[in-house]
PDB file of N, CA, C and O in Angstrom:
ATOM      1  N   UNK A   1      92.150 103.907  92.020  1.00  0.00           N
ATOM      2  CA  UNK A   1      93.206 104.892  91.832  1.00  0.00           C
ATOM      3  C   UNK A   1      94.489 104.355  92.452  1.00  0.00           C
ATOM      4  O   UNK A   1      94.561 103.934  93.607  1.00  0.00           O
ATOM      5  N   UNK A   2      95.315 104.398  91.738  1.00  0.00           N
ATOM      6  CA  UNK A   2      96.986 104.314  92.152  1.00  0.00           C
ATOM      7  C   UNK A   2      97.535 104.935  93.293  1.00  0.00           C
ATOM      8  O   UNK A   2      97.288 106.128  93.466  1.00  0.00           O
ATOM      9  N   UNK A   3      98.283 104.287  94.148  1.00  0.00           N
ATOM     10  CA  UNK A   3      98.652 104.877  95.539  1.00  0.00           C
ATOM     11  C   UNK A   3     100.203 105.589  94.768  1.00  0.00           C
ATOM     12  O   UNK A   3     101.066 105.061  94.067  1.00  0.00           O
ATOM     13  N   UNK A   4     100.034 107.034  95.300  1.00  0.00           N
ATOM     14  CA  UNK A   4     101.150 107.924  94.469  1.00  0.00           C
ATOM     15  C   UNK A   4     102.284 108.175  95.598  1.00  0.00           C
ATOM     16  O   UNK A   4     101.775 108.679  96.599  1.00  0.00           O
ATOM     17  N   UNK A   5     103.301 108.022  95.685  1.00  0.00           N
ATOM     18  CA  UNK A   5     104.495 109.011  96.479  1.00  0.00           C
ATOM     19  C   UNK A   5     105.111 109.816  95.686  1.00  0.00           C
ATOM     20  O   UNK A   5     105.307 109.725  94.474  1.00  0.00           O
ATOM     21  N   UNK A   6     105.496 110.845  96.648  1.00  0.00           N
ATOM     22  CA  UNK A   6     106.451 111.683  95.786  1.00  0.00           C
ATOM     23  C   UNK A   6     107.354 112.330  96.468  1.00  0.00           C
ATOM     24  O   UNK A   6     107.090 113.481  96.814  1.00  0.00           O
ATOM     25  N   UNK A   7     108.609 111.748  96.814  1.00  0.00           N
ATOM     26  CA  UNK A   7     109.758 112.365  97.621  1.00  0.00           C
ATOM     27  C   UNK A   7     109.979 113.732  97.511  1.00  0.00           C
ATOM     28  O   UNK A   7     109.958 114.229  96.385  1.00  0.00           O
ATOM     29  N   UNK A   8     110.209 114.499  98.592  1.00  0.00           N
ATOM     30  CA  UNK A   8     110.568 116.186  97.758  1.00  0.00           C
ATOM     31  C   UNK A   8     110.720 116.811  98.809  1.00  0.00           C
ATOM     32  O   UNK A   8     110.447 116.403  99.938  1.00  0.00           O
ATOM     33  N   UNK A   9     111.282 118.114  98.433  1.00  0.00           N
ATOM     34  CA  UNK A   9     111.230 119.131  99.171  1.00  0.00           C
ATOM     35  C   UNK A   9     111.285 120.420  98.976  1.00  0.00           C
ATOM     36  O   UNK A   9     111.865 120.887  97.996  1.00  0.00           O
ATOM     37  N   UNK A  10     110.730 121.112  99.820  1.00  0.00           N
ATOM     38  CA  UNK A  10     109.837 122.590  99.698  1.00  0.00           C
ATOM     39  C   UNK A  10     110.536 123.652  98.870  1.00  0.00           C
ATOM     40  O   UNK A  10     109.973 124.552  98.245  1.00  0.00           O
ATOM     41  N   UNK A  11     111.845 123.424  98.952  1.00  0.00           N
ATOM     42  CA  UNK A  11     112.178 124.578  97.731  1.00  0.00           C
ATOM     43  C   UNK A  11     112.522 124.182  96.541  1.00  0.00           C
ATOM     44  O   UNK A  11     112.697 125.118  95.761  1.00  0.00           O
ATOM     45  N   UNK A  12     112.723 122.879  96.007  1.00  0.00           N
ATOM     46  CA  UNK A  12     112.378 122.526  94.925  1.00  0.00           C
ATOM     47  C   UNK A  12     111.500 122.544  94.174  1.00  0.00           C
ATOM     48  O   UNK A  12     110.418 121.998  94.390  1.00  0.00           O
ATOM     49  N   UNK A  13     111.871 123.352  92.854  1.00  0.00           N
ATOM     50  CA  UNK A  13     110.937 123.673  91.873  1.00  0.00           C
ATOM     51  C   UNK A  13     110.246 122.807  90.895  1.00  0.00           C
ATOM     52  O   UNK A  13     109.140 123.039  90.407  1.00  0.00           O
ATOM     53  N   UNK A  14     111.375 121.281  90.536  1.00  0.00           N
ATOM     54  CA  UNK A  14     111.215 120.337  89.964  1.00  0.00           C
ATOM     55  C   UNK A  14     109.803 119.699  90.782  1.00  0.00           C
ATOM     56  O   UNK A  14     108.681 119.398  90.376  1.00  0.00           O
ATOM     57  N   UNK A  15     110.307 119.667  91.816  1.00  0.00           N
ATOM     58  CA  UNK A  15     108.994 119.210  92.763  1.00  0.00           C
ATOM     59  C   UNK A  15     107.564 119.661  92.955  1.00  0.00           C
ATOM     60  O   UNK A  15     106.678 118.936  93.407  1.00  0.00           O
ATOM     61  N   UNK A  16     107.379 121.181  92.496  1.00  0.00           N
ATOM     62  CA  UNK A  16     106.521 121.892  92.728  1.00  0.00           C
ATOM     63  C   UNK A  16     105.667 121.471  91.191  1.00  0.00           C
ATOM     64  O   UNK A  16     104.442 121.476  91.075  1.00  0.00           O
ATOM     65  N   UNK A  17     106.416 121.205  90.356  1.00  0.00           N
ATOM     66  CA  UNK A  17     106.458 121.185  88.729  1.00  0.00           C
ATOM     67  C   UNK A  17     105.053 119.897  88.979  1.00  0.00           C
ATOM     68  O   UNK A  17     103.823 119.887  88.925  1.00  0.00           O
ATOM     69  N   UNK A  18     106.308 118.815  89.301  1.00  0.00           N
ATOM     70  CA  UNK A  18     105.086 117.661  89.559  1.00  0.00           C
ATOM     71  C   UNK A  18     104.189 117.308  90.343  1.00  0.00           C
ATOM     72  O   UNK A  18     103.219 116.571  90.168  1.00  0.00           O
ATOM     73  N   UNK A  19     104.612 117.964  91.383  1.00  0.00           N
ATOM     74  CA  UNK A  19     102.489 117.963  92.362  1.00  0.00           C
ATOM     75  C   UNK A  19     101.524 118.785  91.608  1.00  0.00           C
ATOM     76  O   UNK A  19     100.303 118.643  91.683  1.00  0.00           O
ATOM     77  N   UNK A  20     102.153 119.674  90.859  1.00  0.00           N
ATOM     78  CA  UNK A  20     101.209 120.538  90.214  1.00  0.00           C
ATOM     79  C   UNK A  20     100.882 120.064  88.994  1.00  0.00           C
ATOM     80  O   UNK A  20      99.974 120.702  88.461  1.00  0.00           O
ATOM     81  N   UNK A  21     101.359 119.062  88.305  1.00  0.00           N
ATOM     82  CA  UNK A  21     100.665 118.070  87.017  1.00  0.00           C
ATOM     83  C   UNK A  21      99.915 116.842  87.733  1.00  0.00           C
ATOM     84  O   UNK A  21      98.967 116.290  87.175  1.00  0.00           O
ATOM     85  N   UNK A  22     100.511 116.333  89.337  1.00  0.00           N
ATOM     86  CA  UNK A  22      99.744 115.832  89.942  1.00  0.00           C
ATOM     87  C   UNK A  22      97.859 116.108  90.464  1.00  0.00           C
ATOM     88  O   UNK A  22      96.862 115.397  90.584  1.00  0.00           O
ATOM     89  N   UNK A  23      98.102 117.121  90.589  1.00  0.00           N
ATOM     90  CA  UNK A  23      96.870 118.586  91.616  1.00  0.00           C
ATOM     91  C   UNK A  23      96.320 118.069  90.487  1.00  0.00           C
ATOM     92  O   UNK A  23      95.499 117.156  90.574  1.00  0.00           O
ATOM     93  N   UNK A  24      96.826 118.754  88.891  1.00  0.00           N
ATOM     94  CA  UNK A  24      95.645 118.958  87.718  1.00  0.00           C
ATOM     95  C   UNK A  24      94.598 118.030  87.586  1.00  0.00           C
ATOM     96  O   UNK A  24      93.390 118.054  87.354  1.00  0.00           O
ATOM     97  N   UNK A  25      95.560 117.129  87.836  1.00  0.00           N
ATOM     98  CA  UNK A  25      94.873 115.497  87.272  1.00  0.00           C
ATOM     99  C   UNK A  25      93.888 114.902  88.546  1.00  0.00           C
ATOM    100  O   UNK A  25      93.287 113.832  88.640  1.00  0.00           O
ATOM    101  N   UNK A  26      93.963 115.776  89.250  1.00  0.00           N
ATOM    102  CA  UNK A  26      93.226 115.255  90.660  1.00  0.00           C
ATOM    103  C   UNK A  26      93.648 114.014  91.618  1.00  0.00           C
ATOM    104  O   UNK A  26      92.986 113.345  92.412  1.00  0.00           O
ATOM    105  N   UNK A  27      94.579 113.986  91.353  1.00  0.00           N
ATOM    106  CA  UNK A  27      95.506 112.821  91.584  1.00  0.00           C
ATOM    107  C   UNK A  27      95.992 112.870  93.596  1.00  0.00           C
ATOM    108  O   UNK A  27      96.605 113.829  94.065  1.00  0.00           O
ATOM    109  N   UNK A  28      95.602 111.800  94.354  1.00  0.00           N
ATOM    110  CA  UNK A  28      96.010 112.450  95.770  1.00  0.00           C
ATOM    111  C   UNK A  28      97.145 111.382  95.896  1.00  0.00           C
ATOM    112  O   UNK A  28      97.158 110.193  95.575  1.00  0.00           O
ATOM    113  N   UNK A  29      98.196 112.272  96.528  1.00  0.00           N
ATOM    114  CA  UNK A  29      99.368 111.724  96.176  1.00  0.00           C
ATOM    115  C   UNK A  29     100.306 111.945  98.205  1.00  0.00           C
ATOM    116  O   UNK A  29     100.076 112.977  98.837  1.00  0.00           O
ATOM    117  N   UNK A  30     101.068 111.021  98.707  1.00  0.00           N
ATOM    118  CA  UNK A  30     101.961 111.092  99.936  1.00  0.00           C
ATOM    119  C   UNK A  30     103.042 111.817  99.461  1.00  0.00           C
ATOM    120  O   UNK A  30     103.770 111.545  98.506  1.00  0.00           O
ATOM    121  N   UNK A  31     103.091 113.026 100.424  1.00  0.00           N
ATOM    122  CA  UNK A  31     104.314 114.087  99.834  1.00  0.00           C
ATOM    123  C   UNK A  31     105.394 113.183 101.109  1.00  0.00           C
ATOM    124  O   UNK A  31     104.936 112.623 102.105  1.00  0.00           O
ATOM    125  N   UNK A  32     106.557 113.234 100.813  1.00  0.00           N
ATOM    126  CA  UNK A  32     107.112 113.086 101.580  1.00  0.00           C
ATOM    127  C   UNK A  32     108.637 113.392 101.783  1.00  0.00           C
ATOM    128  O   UNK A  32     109.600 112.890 101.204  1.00  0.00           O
ATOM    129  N   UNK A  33     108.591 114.493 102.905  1.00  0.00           N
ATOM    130  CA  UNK A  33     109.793 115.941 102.766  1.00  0.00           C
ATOM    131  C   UNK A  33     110.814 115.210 102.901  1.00  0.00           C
ATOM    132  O   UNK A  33     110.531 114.344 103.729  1.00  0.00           O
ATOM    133  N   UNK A  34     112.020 115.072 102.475  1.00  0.00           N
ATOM    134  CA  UNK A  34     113.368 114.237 102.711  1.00  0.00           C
ATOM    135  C   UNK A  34     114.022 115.582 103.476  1.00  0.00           C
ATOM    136  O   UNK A  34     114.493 115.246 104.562  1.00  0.00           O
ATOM    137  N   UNK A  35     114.153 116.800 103.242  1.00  0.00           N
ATOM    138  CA  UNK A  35     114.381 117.889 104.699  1.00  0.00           C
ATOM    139  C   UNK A  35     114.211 117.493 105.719  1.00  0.00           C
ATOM    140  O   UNK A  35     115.164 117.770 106.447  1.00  0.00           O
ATOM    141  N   UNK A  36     113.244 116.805 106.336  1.00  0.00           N
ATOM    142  CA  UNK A  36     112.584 117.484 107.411  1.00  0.00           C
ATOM    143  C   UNK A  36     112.840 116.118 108.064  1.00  0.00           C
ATOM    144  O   UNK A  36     112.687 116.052 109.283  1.00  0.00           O
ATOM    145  N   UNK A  37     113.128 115.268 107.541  1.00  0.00           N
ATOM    146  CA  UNK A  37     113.566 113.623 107.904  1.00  0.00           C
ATOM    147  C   UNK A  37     114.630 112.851 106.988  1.00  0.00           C
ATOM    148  O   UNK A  37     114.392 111.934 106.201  1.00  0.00           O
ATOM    149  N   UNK A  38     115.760 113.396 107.259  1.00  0.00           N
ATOM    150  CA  UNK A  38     117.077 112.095 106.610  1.00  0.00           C
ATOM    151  C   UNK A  38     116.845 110.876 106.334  1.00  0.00           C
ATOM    152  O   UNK A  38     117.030 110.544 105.163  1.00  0.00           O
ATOM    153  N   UNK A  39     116.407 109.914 107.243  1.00  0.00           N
ATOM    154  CA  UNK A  39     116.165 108.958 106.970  1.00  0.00           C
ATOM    155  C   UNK A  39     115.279 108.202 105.973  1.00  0.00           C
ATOM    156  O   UNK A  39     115.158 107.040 105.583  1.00  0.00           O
ATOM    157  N   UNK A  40     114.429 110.005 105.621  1.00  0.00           N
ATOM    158  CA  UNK A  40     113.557 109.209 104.711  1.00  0.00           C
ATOM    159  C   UNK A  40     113.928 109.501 103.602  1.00  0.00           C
ATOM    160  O   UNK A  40     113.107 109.280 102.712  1.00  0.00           O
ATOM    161  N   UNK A  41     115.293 110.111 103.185  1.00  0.00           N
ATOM    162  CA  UNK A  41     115.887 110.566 102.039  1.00  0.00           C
ATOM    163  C   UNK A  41     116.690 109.246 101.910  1.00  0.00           C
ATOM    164  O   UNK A  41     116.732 108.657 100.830  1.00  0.00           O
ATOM    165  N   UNK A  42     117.238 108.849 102.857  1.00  0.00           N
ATOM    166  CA  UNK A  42     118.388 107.161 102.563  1.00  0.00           C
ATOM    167  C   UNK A  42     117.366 106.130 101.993  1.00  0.00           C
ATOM    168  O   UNK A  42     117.624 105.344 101.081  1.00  0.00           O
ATOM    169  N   UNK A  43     115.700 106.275 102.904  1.00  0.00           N
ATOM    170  CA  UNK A  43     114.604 105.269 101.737  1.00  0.00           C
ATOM    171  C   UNK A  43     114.554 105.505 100.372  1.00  0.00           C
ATOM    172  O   UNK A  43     114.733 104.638  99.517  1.00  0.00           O
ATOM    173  N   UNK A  44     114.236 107.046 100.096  1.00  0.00           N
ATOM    174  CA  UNK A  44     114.293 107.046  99.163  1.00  0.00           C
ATOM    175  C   UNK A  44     115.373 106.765  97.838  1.00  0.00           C
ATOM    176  O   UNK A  44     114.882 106.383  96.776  1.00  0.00           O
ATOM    177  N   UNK A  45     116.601 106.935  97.931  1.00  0.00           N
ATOM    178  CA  UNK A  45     117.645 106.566  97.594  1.00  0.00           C
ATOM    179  C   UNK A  45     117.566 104.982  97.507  1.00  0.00           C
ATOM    180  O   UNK A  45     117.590 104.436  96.404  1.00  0.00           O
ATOM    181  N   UNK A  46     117.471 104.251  98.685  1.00  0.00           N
ATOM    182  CA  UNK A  46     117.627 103.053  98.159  1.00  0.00           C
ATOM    183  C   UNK A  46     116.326 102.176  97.581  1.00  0.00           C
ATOM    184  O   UNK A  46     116.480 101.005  97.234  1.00  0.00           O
ATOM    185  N   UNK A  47     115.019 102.855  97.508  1.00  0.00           N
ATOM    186  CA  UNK A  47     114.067 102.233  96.796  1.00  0.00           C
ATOM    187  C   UNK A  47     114.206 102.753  95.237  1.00  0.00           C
ATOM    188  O   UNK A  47     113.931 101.945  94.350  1.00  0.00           O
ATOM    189  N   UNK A  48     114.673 104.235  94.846  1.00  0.00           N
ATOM    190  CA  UNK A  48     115.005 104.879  93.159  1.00  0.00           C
ATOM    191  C   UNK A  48     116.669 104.474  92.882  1.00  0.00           C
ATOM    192  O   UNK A  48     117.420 105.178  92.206  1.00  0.00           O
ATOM    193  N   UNK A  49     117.069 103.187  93.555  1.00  0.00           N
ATOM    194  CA  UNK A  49     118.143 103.109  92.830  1.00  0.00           C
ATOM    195  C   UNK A  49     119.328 103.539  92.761  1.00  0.00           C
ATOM    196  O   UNK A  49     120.101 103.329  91.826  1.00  0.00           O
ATOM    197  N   UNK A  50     119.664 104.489  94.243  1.00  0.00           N
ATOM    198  CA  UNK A  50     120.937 105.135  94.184  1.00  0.00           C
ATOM    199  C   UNK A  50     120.409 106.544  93.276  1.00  0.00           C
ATOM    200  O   UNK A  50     121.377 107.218  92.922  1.00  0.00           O
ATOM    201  N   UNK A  51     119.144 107.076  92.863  1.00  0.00           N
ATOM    202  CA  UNK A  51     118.929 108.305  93.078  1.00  0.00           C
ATOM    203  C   UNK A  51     119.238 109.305  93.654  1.00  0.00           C
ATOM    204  O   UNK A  51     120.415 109.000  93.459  1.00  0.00           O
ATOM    205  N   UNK A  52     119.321 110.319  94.242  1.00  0.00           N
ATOM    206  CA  UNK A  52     119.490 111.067  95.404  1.00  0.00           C
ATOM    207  C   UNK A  52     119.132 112.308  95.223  1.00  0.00           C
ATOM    208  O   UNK A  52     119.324 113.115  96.132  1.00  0.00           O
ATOM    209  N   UNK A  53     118.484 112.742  93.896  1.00  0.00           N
ATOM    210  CA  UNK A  53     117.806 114.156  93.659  1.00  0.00           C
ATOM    211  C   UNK A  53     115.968 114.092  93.815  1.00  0.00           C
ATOM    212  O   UNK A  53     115.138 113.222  93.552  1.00  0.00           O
ATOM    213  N   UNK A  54     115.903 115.162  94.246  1.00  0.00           N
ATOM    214  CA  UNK A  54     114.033 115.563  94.406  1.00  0.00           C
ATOM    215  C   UNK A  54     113.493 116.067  93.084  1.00  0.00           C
ATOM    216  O   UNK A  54     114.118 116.769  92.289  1.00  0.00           O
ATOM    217  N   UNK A  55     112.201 115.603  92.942  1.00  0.00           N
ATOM    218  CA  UNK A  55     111.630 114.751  93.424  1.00  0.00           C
ATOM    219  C   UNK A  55     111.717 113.233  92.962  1.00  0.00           C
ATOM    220  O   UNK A  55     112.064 113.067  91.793  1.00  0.00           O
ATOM    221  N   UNK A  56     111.441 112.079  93.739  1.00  0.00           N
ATOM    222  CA  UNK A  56     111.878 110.677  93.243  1.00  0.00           C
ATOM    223  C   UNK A  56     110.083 109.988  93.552  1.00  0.00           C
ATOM    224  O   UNK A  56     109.585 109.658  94.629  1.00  0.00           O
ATOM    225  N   UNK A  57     109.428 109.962  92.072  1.00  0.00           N
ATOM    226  CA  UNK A  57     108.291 109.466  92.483  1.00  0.00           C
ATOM    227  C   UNK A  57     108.108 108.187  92.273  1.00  0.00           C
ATOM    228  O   UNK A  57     109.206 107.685  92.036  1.00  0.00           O
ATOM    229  N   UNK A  58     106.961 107.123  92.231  1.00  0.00           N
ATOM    230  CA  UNK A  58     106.828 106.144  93.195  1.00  0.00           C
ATOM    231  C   UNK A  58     105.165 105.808  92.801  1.00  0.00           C
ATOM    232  O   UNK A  58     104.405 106.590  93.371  1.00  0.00           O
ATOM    233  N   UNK A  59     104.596 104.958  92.078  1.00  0.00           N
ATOM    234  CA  UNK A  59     103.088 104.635  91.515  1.00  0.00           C
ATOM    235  C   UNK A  59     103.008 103.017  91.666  1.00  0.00           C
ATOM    236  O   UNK A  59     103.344 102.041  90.994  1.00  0.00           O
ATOM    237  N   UNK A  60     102.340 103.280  92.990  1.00  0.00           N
ATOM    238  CA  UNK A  60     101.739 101.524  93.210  1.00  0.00           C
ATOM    239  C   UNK A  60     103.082 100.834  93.333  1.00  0.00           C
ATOM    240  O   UNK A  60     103.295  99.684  92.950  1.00  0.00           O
ATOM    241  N   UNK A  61     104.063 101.724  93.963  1.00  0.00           N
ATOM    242  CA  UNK A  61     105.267 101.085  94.764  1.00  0.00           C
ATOM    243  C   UNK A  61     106.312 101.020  93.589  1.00  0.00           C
ATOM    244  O   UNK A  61     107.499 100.810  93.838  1.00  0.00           O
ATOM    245  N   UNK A  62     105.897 101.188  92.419  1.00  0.00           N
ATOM    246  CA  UNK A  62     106.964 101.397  90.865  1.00  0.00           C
ATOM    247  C   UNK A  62     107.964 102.820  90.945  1.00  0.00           C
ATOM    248  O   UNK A  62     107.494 103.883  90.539  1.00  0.00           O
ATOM    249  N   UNK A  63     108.876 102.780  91.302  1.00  0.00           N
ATOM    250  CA  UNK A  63     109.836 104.116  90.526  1.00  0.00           C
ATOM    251  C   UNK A  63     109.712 104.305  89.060  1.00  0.00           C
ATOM    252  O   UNK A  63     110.128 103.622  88.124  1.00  0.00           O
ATOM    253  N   UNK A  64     108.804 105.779  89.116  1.00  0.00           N
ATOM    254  CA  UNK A  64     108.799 106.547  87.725  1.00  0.00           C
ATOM    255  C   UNK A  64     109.986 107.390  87.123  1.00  0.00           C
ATOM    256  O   UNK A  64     110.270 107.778  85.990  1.00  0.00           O
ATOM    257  N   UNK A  65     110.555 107.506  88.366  1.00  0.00           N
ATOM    258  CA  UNK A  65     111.538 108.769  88.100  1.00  0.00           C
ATOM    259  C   UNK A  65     111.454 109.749  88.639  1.00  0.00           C
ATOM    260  O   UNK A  65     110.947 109.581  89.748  1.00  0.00           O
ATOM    261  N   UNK A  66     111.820 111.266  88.325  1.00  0.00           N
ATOM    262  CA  UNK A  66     111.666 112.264  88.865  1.00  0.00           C
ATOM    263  C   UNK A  66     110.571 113.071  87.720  1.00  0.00           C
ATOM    264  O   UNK A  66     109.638 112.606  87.065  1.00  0.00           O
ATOM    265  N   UNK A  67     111.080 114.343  87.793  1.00  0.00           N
ATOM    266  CA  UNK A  67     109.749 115.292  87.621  1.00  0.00           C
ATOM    267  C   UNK A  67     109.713 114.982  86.072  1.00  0.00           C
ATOM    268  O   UNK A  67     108.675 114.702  85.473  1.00  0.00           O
ATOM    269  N   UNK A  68     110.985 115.065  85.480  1.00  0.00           N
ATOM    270  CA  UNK A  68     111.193 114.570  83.440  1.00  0.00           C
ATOM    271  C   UNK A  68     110.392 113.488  83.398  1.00  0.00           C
ATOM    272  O   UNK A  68     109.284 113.394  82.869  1.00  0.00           O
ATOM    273  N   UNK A  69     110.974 112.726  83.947  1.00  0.00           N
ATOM    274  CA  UNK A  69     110.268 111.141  83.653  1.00  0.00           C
ATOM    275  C   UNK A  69     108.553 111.363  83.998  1.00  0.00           C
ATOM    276  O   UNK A  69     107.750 111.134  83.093  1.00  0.00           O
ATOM    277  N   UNK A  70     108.257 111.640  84.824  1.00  0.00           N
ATOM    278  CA  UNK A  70     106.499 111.976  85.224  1.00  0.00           C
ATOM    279  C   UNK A  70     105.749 112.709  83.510  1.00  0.00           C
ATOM    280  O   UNK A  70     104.654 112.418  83.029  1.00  0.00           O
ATOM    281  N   UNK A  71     106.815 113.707  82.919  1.00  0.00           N
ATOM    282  CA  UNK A  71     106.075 114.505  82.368  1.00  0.00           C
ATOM    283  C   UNK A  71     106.396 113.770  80.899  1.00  0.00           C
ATOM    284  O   UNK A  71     105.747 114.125  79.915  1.00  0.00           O
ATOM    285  N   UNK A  72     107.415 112.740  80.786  1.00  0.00           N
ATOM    286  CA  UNK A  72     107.435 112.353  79.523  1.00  0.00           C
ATOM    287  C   UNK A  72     106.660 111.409  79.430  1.00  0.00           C
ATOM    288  O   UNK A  72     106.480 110.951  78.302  1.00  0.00           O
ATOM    289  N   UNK A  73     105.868 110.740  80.708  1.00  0.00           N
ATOM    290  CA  UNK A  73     104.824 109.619  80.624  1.00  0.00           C
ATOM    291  C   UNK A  73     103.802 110.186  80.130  1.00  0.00           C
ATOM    292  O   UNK A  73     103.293 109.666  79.137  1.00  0.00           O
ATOM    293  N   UNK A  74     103.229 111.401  80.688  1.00  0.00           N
ATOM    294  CA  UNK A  74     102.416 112.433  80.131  1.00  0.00           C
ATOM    295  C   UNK A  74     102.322 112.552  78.535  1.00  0.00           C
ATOM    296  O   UNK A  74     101.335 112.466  77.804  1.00  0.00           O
ATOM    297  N   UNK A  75     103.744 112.791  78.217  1.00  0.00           N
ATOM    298  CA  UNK A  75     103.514 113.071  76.873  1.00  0.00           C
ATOM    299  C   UNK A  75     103.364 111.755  76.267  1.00  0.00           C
ATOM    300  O   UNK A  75     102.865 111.833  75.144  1.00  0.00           O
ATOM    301  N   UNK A  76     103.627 110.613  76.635  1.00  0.00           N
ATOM    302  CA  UNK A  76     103.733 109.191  75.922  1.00  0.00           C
ATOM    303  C   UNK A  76     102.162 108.874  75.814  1.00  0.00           C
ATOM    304  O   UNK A  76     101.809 108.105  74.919  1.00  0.00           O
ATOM    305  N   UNK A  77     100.857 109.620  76.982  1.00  0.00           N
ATOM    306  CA  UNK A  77      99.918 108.938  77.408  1.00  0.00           C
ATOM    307  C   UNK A  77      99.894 107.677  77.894  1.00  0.00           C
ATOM    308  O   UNK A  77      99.040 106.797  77.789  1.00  0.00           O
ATOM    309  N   UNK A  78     101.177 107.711  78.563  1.00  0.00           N
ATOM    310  CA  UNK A  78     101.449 106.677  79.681  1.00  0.00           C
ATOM    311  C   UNK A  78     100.614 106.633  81.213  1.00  0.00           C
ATOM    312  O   UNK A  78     100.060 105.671  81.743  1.00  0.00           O
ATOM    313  N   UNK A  79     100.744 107.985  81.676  1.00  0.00           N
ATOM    314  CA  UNK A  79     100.366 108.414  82.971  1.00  0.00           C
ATOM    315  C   UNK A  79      99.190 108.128  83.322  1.00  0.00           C
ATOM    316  O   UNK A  79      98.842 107.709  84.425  1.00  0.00           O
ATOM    317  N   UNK A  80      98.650 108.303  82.567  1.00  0.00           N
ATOM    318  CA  UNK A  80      96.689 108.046  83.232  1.00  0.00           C
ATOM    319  C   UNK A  80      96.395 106.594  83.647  1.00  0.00           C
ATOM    320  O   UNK A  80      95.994 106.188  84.738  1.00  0.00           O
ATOM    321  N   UNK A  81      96.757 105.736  82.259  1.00  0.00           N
ATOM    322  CA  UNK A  81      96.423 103.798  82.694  1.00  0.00           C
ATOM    323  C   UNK A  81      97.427 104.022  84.066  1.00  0.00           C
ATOM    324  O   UNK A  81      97.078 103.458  85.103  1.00  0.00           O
ATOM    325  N   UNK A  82      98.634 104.821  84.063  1.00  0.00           N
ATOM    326  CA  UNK A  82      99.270 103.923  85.508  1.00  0.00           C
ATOM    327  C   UNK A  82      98.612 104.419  86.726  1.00  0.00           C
ATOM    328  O   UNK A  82      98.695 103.794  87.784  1.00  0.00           O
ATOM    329  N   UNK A  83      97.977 105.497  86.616  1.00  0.00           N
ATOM    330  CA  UNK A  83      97.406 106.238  87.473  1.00  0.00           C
ATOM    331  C   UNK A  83      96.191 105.396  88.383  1.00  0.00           C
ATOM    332  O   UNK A  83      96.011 105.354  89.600  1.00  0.00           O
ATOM    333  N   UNK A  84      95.421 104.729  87.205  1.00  0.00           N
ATOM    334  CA  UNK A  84      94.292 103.999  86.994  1.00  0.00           C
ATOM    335  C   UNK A  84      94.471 102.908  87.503  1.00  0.00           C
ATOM    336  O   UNK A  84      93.488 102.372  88.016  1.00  0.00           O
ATOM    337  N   UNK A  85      95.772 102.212  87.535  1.00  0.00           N
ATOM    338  CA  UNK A  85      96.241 101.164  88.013  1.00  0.00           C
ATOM    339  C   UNK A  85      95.875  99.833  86.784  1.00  0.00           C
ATOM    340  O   UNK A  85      95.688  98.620  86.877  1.00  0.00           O
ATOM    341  N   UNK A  86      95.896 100.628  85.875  1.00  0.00           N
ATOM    342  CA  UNK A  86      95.785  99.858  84.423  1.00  0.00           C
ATOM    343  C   UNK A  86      97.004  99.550  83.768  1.00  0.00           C
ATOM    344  O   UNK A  86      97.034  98.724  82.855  1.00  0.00           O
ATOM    345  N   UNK A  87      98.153 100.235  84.219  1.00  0.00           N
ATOM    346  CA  UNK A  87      99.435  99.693  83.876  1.00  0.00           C
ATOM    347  C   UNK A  87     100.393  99.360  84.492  1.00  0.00           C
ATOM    348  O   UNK A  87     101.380  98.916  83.907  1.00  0.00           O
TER     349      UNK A  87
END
């Protein structure tokens, strides 16, 4: 299984969107609050590219994107091989 991050924070809904297509899939994933630690919001930013919106996820160290991008892999039947560590 694919080592998952997923930058975010607690009142984001976008965020809630994708742990919860995460959860479905049984998928165990490092939440990691950019609130609750700045510094780990400037990582995140400079590993997605000058990103700076939640959530910014992260598969086997790859930037997917945020919560769109997660769910259009979904629809591509992208998500599972990367999940799998097949892609």
């Amino acid at each position: 299984m694919a080592k998952v991050e997923i930058y975010s924070s607690p009142w984001c809904g976008y965020c809630a969107r994708a742990k919860s297509l995460l959860d479905r899939k049984g998928v165990q994933y490092t939440d990691i609050d950019v609130d609750a630690d700045t510094k780990r919001r400037d990582e995140m930013t400079a590993r997605a590219g000058g990103r700076y919106t939640v959530p910014q996820i992260f598969i086997d160290g790859r930037h997917v994107g945020g919560c769109d991008d997660l769910f259009a892999l979904e629809r591509a039947q992208k998500l599972d091989p990367m999940l799998e560590g097949r892609a």
